[in-house]
mmCIF file of the N, C-alpha and C atoms, coordinates in Angstrom:
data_MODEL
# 
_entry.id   MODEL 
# 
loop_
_atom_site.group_PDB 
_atom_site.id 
_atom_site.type_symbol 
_atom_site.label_atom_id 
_atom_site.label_alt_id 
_atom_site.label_comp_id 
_atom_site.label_asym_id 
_atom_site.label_entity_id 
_atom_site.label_seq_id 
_atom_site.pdbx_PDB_ins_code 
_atom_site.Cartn_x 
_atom_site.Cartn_y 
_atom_site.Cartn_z 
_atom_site.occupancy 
_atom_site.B_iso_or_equiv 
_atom_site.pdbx_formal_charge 
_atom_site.auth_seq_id 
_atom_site.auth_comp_id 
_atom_site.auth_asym_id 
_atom_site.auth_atom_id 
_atom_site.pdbx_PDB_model_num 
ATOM 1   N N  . UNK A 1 1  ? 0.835   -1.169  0.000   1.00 0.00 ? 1  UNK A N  1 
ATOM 2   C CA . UNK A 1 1  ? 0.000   0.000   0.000   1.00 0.00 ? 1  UNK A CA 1 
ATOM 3   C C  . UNK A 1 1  ? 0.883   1.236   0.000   1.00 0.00 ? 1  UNK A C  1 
ATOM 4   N N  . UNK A 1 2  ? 0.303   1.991   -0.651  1.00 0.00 ? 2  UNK A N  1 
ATOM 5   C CA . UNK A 1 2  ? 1.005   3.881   -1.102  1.00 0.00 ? 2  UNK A CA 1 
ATOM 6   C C  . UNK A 1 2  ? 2.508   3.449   -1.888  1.00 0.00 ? 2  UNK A C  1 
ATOM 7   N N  . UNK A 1 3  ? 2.386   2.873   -2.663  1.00 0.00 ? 3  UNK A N  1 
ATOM 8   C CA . UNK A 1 3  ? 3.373   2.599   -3.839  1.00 0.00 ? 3  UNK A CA 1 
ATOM 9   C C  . UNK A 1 3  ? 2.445   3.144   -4.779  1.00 0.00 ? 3  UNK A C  1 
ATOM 10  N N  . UNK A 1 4  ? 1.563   3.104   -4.841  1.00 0.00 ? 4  UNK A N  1 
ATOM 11  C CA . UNK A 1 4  ? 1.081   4.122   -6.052  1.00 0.00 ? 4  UNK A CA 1 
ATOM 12  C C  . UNK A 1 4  ? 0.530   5.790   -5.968  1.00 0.00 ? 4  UNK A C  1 
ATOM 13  N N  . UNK A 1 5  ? 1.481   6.333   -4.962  1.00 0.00 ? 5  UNK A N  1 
ATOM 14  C CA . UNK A 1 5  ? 1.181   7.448   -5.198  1.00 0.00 ? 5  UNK A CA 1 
ATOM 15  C C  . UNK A 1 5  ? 2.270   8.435   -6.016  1.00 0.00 ? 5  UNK A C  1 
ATOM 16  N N  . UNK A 1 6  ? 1.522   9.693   -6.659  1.00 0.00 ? 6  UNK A N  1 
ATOM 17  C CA . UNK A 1 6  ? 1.696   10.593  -7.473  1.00 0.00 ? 6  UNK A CA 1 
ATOM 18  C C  . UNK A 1 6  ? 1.652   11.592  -7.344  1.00 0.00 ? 6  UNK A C  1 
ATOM 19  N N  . UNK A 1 7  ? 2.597   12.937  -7.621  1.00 0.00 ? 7  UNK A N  1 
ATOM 20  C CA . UNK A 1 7  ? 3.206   13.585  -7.389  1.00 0.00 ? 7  UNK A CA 1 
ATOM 21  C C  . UNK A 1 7  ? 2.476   14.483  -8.115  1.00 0.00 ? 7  UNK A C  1 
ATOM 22  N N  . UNK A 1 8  ? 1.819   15.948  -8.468  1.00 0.00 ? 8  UNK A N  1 
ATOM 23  C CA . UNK A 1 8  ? 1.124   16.525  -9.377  1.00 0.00 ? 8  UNK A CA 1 
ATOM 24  C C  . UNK A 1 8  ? 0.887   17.980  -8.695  1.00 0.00 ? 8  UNK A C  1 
ATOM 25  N N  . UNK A 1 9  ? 0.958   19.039  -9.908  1.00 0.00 ? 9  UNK A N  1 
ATOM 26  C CA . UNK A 1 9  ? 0.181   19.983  -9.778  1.00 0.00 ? 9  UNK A CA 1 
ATOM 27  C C  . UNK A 1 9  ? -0.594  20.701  -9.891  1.00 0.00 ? 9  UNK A C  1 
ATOM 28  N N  . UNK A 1 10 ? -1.383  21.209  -8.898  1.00 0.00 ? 10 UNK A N  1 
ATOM 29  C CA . UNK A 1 10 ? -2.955  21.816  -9.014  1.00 0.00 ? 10 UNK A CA 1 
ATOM 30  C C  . UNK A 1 10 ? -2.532  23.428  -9.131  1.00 0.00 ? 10 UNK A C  1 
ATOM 31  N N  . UNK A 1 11 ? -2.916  23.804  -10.382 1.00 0.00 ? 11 UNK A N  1 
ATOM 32  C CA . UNK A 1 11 ? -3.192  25.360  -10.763 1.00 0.00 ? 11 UNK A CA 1 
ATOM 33  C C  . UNK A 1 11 ? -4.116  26.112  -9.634  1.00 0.00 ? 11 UNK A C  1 
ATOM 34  N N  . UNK A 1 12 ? -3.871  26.862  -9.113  1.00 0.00 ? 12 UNK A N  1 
ATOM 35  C CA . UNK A 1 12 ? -4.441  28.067  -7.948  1.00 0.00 ? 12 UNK A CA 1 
ATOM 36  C C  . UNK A 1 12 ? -5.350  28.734  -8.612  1.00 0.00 ? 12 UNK A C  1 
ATOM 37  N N  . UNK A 1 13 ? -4.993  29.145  -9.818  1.00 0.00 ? 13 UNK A N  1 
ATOM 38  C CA . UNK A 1 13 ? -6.029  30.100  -10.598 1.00 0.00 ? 13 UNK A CA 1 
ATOM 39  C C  . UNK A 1 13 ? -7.350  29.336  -11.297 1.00 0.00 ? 13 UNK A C  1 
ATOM 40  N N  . UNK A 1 14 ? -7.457  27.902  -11.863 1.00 0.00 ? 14 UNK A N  1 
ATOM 41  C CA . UNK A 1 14 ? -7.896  27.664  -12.529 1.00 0.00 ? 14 UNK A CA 1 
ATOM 42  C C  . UNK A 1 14 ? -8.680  26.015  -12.079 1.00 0.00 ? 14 UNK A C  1 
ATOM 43  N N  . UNK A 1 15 ? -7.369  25.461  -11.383 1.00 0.00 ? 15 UNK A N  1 
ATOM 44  C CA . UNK A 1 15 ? -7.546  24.188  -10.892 1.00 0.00 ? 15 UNK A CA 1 
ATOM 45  C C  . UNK A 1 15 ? -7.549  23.150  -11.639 1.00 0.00 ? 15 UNK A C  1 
ATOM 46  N N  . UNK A 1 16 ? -6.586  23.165  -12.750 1.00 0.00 ? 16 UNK A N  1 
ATOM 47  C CA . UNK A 1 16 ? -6.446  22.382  -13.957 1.00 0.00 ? 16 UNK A CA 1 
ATOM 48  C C  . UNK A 1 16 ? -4.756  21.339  -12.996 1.00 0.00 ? 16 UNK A C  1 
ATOM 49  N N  . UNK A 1 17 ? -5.024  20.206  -13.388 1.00 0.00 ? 17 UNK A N  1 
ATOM 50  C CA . UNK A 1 17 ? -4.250  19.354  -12.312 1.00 0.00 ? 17 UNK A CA 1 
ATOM 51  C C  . UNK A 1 17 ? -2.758  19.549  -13.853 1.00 0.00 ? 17 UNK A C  1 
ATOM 52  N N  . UNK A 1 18 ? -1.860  19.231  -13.188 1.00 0.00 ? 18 UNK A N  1 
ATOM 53  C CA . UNK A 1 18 ? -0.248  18.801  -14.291 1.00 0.00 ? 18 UNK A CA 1 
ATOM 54  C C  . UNK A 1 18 ? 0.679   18.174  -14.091 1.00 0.00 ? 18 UNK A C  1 
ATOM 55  N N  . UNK A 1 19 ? 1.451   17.763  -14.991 1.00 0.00 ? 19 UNK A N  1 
ATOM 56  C CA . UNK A 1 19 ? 2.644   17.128  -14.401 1.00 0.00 ? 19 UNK A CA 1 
ATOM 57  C C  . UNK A 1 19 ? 3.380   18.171  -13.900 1.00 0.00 ? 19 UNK A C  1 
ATOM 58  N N  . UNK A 1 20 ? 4.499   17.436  -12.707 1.00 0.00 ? 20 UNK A N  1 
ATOM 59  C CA . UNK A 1 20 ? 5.140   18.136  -11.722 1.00 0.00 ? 20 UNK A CA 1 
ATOM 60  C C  . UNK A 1 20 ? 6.422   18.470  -13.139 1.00 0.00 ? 20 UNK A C  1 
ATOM 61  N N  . UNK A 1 21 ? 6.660   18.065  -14.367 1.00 0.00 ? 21 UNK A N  1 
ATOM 62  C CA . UNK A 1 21 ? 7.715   18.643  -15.262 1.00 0.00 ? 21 UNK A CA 1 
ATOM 63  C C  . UNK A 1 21 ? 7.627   19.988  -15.518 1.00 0.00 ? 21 UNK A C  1 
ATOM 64  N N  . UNK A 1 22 ? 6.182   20.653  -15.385 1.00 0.00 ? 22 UNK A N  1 
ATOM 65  C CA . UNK A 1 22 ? 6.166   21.882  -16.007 1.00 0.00 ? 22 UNK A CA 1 
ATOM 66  C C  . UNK A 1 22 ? 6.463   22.683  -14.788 1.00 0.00 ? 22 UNK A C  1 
ATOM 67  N N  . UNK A 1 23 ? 6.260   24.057  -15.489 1.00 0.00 ? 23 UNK A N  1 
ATOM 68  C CA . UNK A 1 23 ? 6.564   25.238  -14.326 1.00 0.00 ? 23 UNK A CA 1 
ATOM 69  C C  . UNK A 1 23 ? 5.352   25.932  -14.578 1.00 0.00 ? 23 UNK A C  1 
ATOM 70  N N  . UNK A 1 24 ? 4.471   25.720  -15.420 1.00 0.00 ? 24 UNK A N  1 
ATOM 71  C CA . UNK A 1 24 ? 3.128   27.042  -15.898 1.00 0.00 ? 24 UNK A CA 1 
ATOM 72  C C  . UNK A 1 24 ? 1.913   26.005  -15.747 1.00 0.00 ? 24 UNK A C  1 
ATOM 73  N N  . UNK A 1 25 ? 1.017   26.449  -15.576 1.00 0.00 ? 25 UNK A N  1 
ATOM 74  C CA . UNK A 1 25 ? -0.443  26.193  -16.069 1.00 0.00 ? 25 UNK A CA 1 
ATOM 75  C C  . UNK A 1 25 ? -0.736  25.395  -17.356 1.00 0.00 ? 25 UNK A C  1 
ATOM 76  N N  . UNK A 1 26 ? -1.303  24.530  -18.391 1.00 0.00 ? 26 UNK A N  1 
ATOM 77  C CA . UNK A 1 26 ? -1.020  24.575  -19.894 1.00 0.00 ? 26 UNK A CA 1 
ATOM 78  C C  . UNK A 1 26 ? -2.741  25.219  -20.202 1.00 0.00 ? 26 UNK A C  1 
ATOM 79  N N  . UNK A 1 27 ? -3.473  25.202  -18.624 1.00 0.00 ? 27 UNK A N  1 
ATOM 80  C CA . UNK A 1 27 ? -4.594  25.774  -19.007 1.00 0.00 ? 27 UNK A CA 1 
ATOM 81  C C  . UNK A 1 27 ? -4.309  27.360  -19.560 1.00 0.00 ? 27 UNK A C  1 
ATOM 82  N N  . UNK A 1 28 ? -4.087  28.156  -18.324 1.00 0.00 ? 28 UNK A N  1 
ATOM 83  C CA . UNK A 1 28 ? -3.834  29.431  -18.607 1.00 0.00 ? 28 UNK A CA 1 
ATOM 84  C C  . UNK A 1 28 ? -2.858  29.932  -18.428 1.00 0.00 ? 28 UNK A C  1 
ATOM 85  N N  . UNK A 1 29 ? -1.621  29.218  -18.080 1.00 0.00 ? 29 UNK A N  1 
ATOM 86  C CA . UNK A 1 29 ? -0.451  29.684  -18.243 1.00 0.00 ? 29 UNK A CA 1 
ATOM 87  C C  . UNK A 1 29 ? 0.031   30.369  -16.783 1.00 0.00 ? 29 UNK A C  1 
ATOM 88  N N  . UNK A 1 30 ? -0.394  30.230  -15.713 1.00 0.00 ? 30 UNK A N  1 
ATOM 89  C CA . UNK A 1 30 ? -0.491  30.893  -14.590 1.00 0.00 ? 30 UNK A CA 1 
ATOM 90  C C  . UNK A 1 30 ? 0.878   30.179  -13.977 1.00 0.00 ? 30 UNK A C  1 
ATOM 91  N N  . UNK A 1 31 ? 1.633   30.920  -13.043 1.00 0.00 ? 31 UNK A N  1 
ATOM 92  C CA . UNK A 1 31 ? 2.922   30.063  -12.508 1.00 0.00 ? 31 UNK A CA 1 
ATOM 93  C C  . UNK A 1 31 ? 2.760   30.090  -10.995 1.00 0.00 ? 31 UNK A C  1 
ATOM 94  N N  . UNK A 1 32 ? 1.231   29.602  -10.326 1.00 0.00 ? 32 UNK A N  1 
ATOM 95  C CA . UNK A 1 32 ? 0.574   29.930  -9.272  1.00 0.00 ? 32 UNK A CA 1 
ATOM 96  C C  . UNK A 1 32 ? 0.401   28.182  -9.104  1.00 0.00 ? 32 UNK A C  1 
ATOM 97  N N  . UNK A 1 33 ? 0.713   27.812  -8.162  1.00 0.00 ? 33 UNK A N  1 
ATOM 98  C CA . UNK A 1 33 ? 0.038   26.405  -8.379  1.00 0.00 ? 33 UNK A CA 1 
ATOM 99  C C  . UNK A 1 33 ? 0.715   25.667  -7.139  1.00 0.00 ? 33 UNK A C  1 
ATOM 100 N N  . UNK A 1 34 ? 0.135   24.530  -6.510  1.00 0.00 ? 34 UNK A N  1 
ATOM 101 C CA . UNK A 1 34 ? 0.551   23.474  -5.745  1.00 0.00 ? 34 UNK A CA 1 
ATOM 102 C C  . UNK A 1 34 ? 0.845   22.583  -5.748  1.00 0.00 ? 34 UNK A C  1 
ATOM 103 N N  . UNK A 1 35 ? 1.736   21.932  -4.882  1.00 0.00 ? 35 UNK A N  1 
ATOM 104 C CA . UNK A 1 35 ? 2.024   20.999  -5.650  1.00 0.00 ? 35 UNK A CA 1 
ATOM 105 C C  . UNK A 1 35 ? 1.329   19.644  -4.070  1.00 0.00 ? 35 UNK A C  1 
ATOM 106 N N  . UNK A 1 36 ? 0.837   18.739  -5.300  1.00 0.00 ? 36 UNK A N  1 
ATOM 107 C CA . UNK A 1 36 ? 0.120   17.437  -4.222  1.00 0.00 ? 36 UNK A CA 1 
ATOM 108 C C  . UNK A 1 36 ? 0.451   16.242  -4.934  1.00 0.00 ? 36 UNK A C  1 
ATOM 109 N N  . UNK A 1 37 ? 0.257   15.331  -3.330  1.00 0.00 ? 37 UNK A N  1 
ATOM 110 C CA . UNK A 1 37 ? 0.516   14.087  -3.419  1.00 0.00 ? 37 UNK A CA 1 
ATOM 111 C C  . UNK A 1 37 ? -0.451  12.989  -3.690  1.00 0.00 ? 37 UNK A C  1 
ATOM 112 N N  . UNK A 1 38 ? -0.792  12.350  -4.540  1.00 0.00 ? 38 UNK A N  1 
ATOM 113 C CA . UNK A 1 38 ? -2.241  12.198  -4.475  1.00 0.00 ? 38 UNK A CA 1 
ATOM 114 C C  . UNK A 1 38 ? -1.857  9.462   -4.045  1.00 0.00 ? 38 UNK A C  1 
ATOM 115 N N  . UNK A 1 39 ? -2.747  9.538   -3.596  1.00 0.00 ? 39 UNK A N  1 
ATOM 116 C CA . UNK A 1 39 ? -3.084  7.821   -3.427  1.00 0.00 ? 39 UNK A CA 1 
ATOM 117 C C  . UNK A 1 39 ? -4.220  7.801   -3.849  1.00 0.00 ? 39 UNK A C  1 
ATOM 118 N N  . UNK A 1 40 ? -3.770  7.216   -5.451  1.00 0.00 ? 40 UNK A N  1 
ATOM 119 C CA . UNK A 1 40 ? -5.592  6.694   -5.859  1.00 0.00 ? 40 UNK A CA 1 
ATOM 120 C C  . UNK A 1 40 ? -6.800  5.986   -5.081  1.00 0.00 ? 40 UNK A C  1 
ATOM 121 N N  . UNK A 1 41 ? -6.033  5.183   -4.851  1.00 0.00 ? 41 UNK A N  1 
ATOM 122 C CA . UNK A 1 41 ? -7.218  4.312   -3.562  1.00 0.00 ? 41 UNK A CA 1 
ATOM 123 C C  . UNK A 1 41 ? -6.871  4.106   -2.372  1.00 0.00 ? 41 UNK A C  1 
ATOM 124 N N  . UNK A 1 42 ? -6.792  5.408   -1.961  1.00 0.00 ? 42 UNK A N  1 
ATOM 125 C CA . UNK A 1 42 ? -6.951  5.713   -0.893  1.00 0.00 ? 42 UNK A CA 1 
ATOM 126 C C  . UNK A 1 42 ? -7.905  5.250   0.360   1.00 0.00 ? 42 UNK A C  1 
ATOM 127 N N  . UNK A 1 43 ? -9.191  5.513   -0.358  1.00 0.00 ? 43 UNK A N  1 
ATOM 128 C CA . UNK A 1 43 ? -10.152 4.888   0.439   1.00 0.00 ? 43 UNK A CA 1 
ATOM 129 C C  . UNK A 1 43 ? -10.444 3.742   0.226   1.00 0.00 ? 43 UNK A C  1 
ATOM 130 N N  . UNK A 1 44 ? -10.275 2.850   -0.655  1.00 0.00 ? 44 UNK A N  1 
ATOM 131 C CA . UNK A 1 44 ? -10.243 1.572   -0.563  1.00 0.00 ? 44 UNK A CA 1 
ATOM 132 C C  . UNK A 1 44 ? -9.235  0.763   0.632   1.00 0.00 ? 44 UNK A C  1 
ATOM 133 N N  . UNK A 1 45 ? -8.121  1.528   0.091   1.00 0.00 ? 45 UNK A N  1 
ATOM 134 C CA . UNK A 1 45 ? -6.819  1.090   1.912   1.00 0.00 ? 45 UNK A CA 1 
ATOM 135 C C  . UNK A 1 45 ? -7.446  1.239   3.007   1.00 0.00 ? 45 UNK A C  1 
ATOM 136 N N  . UNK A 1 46 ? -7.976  2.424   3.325   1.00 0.00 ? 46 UNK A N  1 
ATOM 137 C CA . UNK A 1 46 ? -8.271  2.391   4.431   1.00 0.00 ? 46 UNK A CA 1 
ATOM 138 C C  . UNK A 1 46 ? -9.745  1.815   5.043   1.00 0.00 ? 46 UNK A C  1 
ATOM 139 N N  . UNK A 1 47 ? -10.553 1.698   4.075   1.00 0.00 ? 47 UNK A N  1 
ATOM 140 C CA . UNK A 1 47 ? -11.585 0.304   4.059   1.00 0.00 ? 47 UNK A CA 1 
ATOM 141 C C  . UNK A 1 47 ? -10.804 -0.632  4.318   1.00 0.00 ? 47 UNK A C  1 
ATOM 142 N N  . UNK A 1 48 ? -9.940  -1.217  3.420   1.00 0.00 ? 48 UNK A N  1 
ATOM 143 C CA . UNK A 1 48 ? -9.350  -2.742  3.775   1.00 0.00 ? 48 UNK A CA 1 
ATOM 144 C C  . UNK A 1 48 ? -8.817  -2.901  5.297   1.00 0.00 ? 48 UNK A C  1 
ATOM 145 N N  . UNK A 1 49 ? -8.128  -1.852  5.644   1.00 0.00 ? 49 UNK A N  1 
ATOM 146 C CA . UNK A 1 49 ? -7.176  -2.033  6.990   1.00 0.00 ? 49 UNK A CA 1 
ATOM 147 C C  . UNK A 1 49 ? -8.188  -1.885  8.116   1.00 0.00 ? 49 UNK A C  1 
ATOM 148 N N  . UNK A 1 50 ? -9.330  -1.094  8.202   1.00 0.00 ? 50 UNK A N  1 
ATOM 149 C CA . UNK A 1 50 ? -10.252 -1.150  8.885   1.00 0.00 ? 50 UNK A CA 1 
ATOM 150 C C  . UNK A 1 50 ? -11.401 -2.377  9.232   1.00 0.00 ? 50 UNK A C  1 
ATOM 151 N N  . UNK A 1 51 ? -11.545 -3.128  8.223   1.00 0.00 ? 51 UNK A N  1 
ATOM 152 C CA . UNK A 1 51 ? -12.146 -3.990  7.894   1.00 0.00 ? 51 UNK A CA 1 
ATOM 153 C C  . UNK A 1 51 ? -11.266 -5.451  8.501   1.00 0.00 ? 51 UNK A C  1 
ATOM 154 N N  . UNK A 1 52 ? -9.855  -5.347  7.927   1.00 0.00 ? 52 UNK A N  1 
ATOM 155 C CA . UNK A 1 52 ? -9.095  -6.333  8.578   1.00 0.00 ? 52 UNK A CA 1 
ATOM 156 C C  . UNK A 1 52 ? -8.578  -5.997  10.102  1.00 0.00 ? 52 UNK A C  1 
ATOM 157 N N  . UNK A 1 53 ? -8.835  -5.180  10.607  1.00 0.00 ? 53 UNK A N  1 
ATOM 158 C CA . UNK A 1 53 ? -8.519  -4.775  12.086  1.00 0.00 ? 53 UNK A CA 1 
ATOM 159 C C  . UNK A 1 53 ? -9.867  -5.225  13.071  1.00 0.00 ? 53 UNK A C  1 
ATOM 160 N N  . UNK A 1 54 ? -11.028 -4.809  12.171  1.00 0.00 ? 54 UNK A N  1 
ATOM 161 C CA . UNK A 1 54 ? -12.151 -5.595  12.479  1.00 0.00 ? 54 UNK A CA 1 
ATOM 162 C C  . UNK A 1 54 ? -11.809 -6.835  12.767  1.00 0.00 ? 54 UNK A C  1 
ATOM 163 N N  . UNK A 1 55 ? -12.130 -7.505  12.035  1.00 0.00 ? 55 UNK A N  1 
ATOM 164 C CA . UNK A 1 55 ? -11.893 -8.695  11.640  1.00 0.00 ? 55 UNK A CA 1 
ATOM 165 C C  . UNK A 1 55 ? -11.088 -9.525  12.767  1.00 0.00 ? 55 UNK A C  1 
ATOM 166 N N  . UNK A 1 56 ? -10.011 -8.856  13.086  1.00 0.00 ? 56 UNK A N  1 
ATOM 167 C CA . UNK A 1 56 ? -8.769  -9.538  14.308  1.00 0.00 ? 56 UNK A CA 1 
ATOM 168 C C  . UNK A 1 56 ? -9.275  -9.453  15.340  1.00 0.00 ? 56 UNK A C  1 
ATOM 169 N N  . UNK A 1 57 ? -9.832  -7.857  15.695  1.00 0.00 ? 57 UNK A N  1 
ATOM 170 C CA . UNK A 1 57 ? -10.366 -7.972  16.755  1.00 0.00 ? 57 UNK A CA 1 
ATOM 171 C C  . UNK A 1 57 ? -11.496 -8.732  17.168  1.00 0.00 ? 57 UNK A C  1 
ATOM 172 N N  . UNK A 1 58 ? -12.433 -9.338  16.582  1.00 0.00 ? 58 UNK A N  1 
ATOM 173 C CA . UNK A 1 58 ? -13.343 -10.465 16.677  1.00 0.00 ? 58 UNK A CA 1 
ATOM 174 C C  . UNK A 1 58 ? -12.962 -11.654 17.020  1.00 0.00 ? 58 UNK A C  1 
ATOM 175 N N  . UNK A 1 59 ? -11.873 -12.040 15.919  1.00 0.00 ? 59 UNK A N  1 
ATOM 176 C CA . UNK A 1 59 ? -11.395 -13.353 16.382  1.00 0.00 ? 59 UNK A CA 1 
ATOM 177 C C  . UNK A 1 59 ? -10.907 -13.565 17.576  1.00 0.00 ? 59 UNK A C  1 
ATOM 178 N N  . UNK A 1 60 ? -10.141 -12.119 18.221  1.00 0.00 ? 60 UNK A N  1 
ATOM 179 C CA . UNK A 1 60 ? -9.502  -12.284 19.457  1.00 0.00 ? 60 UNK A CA 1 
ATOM 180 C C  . UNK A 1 60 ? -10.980 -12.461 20.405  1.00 0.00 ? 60 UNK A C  1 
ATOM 181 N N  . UNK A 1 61 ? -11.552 -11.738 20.263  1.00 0.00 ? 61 UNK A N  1 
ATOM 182 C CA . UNK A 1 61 ? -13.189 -11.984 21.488  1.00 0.00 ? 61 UNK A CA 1 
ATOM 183 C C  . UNK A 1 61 ? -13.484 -13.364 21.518  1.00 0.00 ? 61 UNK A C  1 
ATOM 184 N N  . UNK A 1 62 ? -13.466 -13.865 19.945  1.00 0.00 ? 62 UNK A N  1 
ATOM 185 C CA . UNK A 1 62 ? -14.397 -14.963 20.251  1.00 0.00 ? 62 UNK A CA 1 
ATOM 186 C C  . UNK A 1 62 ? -13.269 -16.230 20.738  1.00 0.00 ? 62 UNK A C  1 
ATOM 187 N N  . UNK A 1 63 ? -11.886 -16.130 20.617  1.00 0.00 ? 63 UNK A N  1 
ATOM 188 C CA . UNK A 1 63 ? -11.092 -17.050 21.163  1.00 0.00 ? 63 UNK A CA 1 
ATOM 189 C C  . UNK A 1 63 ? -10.663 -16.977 22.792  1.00 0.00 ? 63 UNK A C  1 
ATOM 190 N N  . UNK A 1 64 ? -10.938 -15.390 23.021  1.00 0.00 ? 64 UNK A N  1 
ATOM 191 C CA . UNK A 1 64 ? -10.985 -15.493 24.787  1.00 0.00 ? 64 UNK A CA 1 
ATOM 192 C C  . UNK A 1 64 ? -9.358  -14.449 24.320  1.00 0.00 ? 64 UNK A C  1 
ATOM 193 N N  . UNK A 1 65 ? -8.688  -14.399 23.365  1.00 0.00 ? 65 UNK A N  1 
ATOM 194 C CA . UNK A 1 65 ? -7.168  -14.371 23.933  1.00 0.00 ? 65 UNK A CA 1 
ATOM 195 C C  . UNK A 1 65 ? -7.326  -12.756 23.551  1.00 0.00 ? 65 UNK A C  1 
ATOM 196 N N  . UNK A 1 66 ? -7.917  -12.120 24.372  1.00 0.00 ? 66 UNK A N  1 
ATOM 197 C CA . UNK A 1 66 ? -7.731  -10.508 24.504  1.00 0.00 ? 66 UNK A CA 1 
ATOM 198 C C  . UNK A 1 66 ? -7.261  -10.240 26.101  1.00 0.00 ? 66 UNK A C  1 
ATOM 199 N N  . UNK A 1 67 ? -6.601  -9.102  25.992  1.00 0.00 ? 67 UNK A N  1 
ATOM 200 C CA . UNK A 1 67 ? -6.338  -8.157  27.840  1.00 0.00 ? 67 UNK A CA 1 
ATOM 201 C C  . UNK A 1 67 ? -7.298  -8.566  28.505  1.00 0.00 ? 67 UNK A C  1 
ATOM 202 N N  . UNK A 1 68 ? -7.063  -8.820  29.836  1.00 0.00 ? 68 UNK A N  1 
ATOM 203 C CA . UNK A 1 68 ? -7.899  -8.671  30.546  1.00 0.00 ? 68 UNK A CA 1 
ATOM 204 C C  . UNK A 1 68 ? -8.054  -7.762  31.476  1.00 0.00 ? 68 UNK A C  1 
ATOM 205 N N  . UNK A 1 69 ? -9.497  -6.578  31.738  1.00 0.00 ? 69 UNK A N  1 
ATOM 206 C CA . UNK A 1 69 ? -8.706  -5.938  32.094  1.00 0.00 ? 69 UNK A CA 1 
ATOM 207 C C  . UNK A 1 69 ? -9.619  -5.517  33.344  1.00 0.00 ? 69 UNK A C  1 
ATOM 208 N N  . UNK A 1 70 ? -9.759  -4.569  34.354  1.00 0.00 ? 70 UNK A N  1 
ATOM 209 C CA . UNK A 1 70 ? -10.664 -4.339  35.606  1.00 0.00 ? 70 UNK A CA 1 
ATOM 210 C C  . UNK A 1 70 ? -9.848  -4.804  36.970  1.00 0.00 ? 70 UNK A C  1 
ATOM 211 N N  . UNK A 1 71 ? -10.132 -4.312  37.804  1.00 0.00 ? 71 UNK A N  1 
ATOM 212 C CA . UNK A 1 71 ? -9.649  -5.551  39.267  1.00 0.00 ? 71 UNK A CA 1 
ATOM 213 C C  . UNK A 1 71 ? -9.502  -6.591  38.962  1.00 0.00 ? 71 UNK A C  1 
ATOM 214 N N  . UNK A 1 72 ? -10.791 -7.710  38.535  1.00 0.00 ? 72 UNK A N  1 
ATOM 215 C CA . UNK A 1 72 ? -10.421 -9.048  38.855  1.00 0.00 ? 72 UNK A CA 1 
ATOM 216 C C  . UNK A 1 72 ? -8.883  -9.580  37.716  1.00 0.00 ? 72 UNK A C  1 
ATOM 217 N N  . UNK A 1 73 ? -8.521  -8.695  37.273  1.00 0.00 ? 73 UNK A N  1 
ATOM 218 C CA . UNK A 1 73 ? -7.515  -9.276  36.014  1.00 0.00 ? 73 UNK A CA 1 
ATOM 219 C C  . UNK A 1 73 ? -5.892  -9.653  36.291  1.00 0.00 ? 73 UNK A C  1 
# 
């Protein structure tokens, strides 16, 4: 996971996205711009890792082998 992220810039004036090679806009030529990191599936990762954290934590309930925790522990 985040091996596929990409490097790009977002025009300030216009909001036309570019490669990080240029220095201008190719919309309007503006030399105003940000530069971002983008993870396509992003939210899919963090569905999966949530989902599999789920997931562990269940198995640990239903096998008994979690902390125990209060006084009597």
């Amino acid at each position: 996971m985040g091996h596929d992220e990409r490097t790009d810039r977002e025009c300030s004036v216009c909001g036309t996205t570019f490669d990080t090679a240029r220095t201008t806009c190719p919309a309007c030529d503006s030399q105003i711009y940000r530069t971002r990191t983008r993870t396509p599936n992003a939210r899919f990762n963090l569905l999966f890792v949530m989902a599999l954290a789920g997931l562990e934590a269940t198995y640990n309930v239903v096998t008994g082998q979690y902390p125990k925790e209060g006084p009597g522990a």
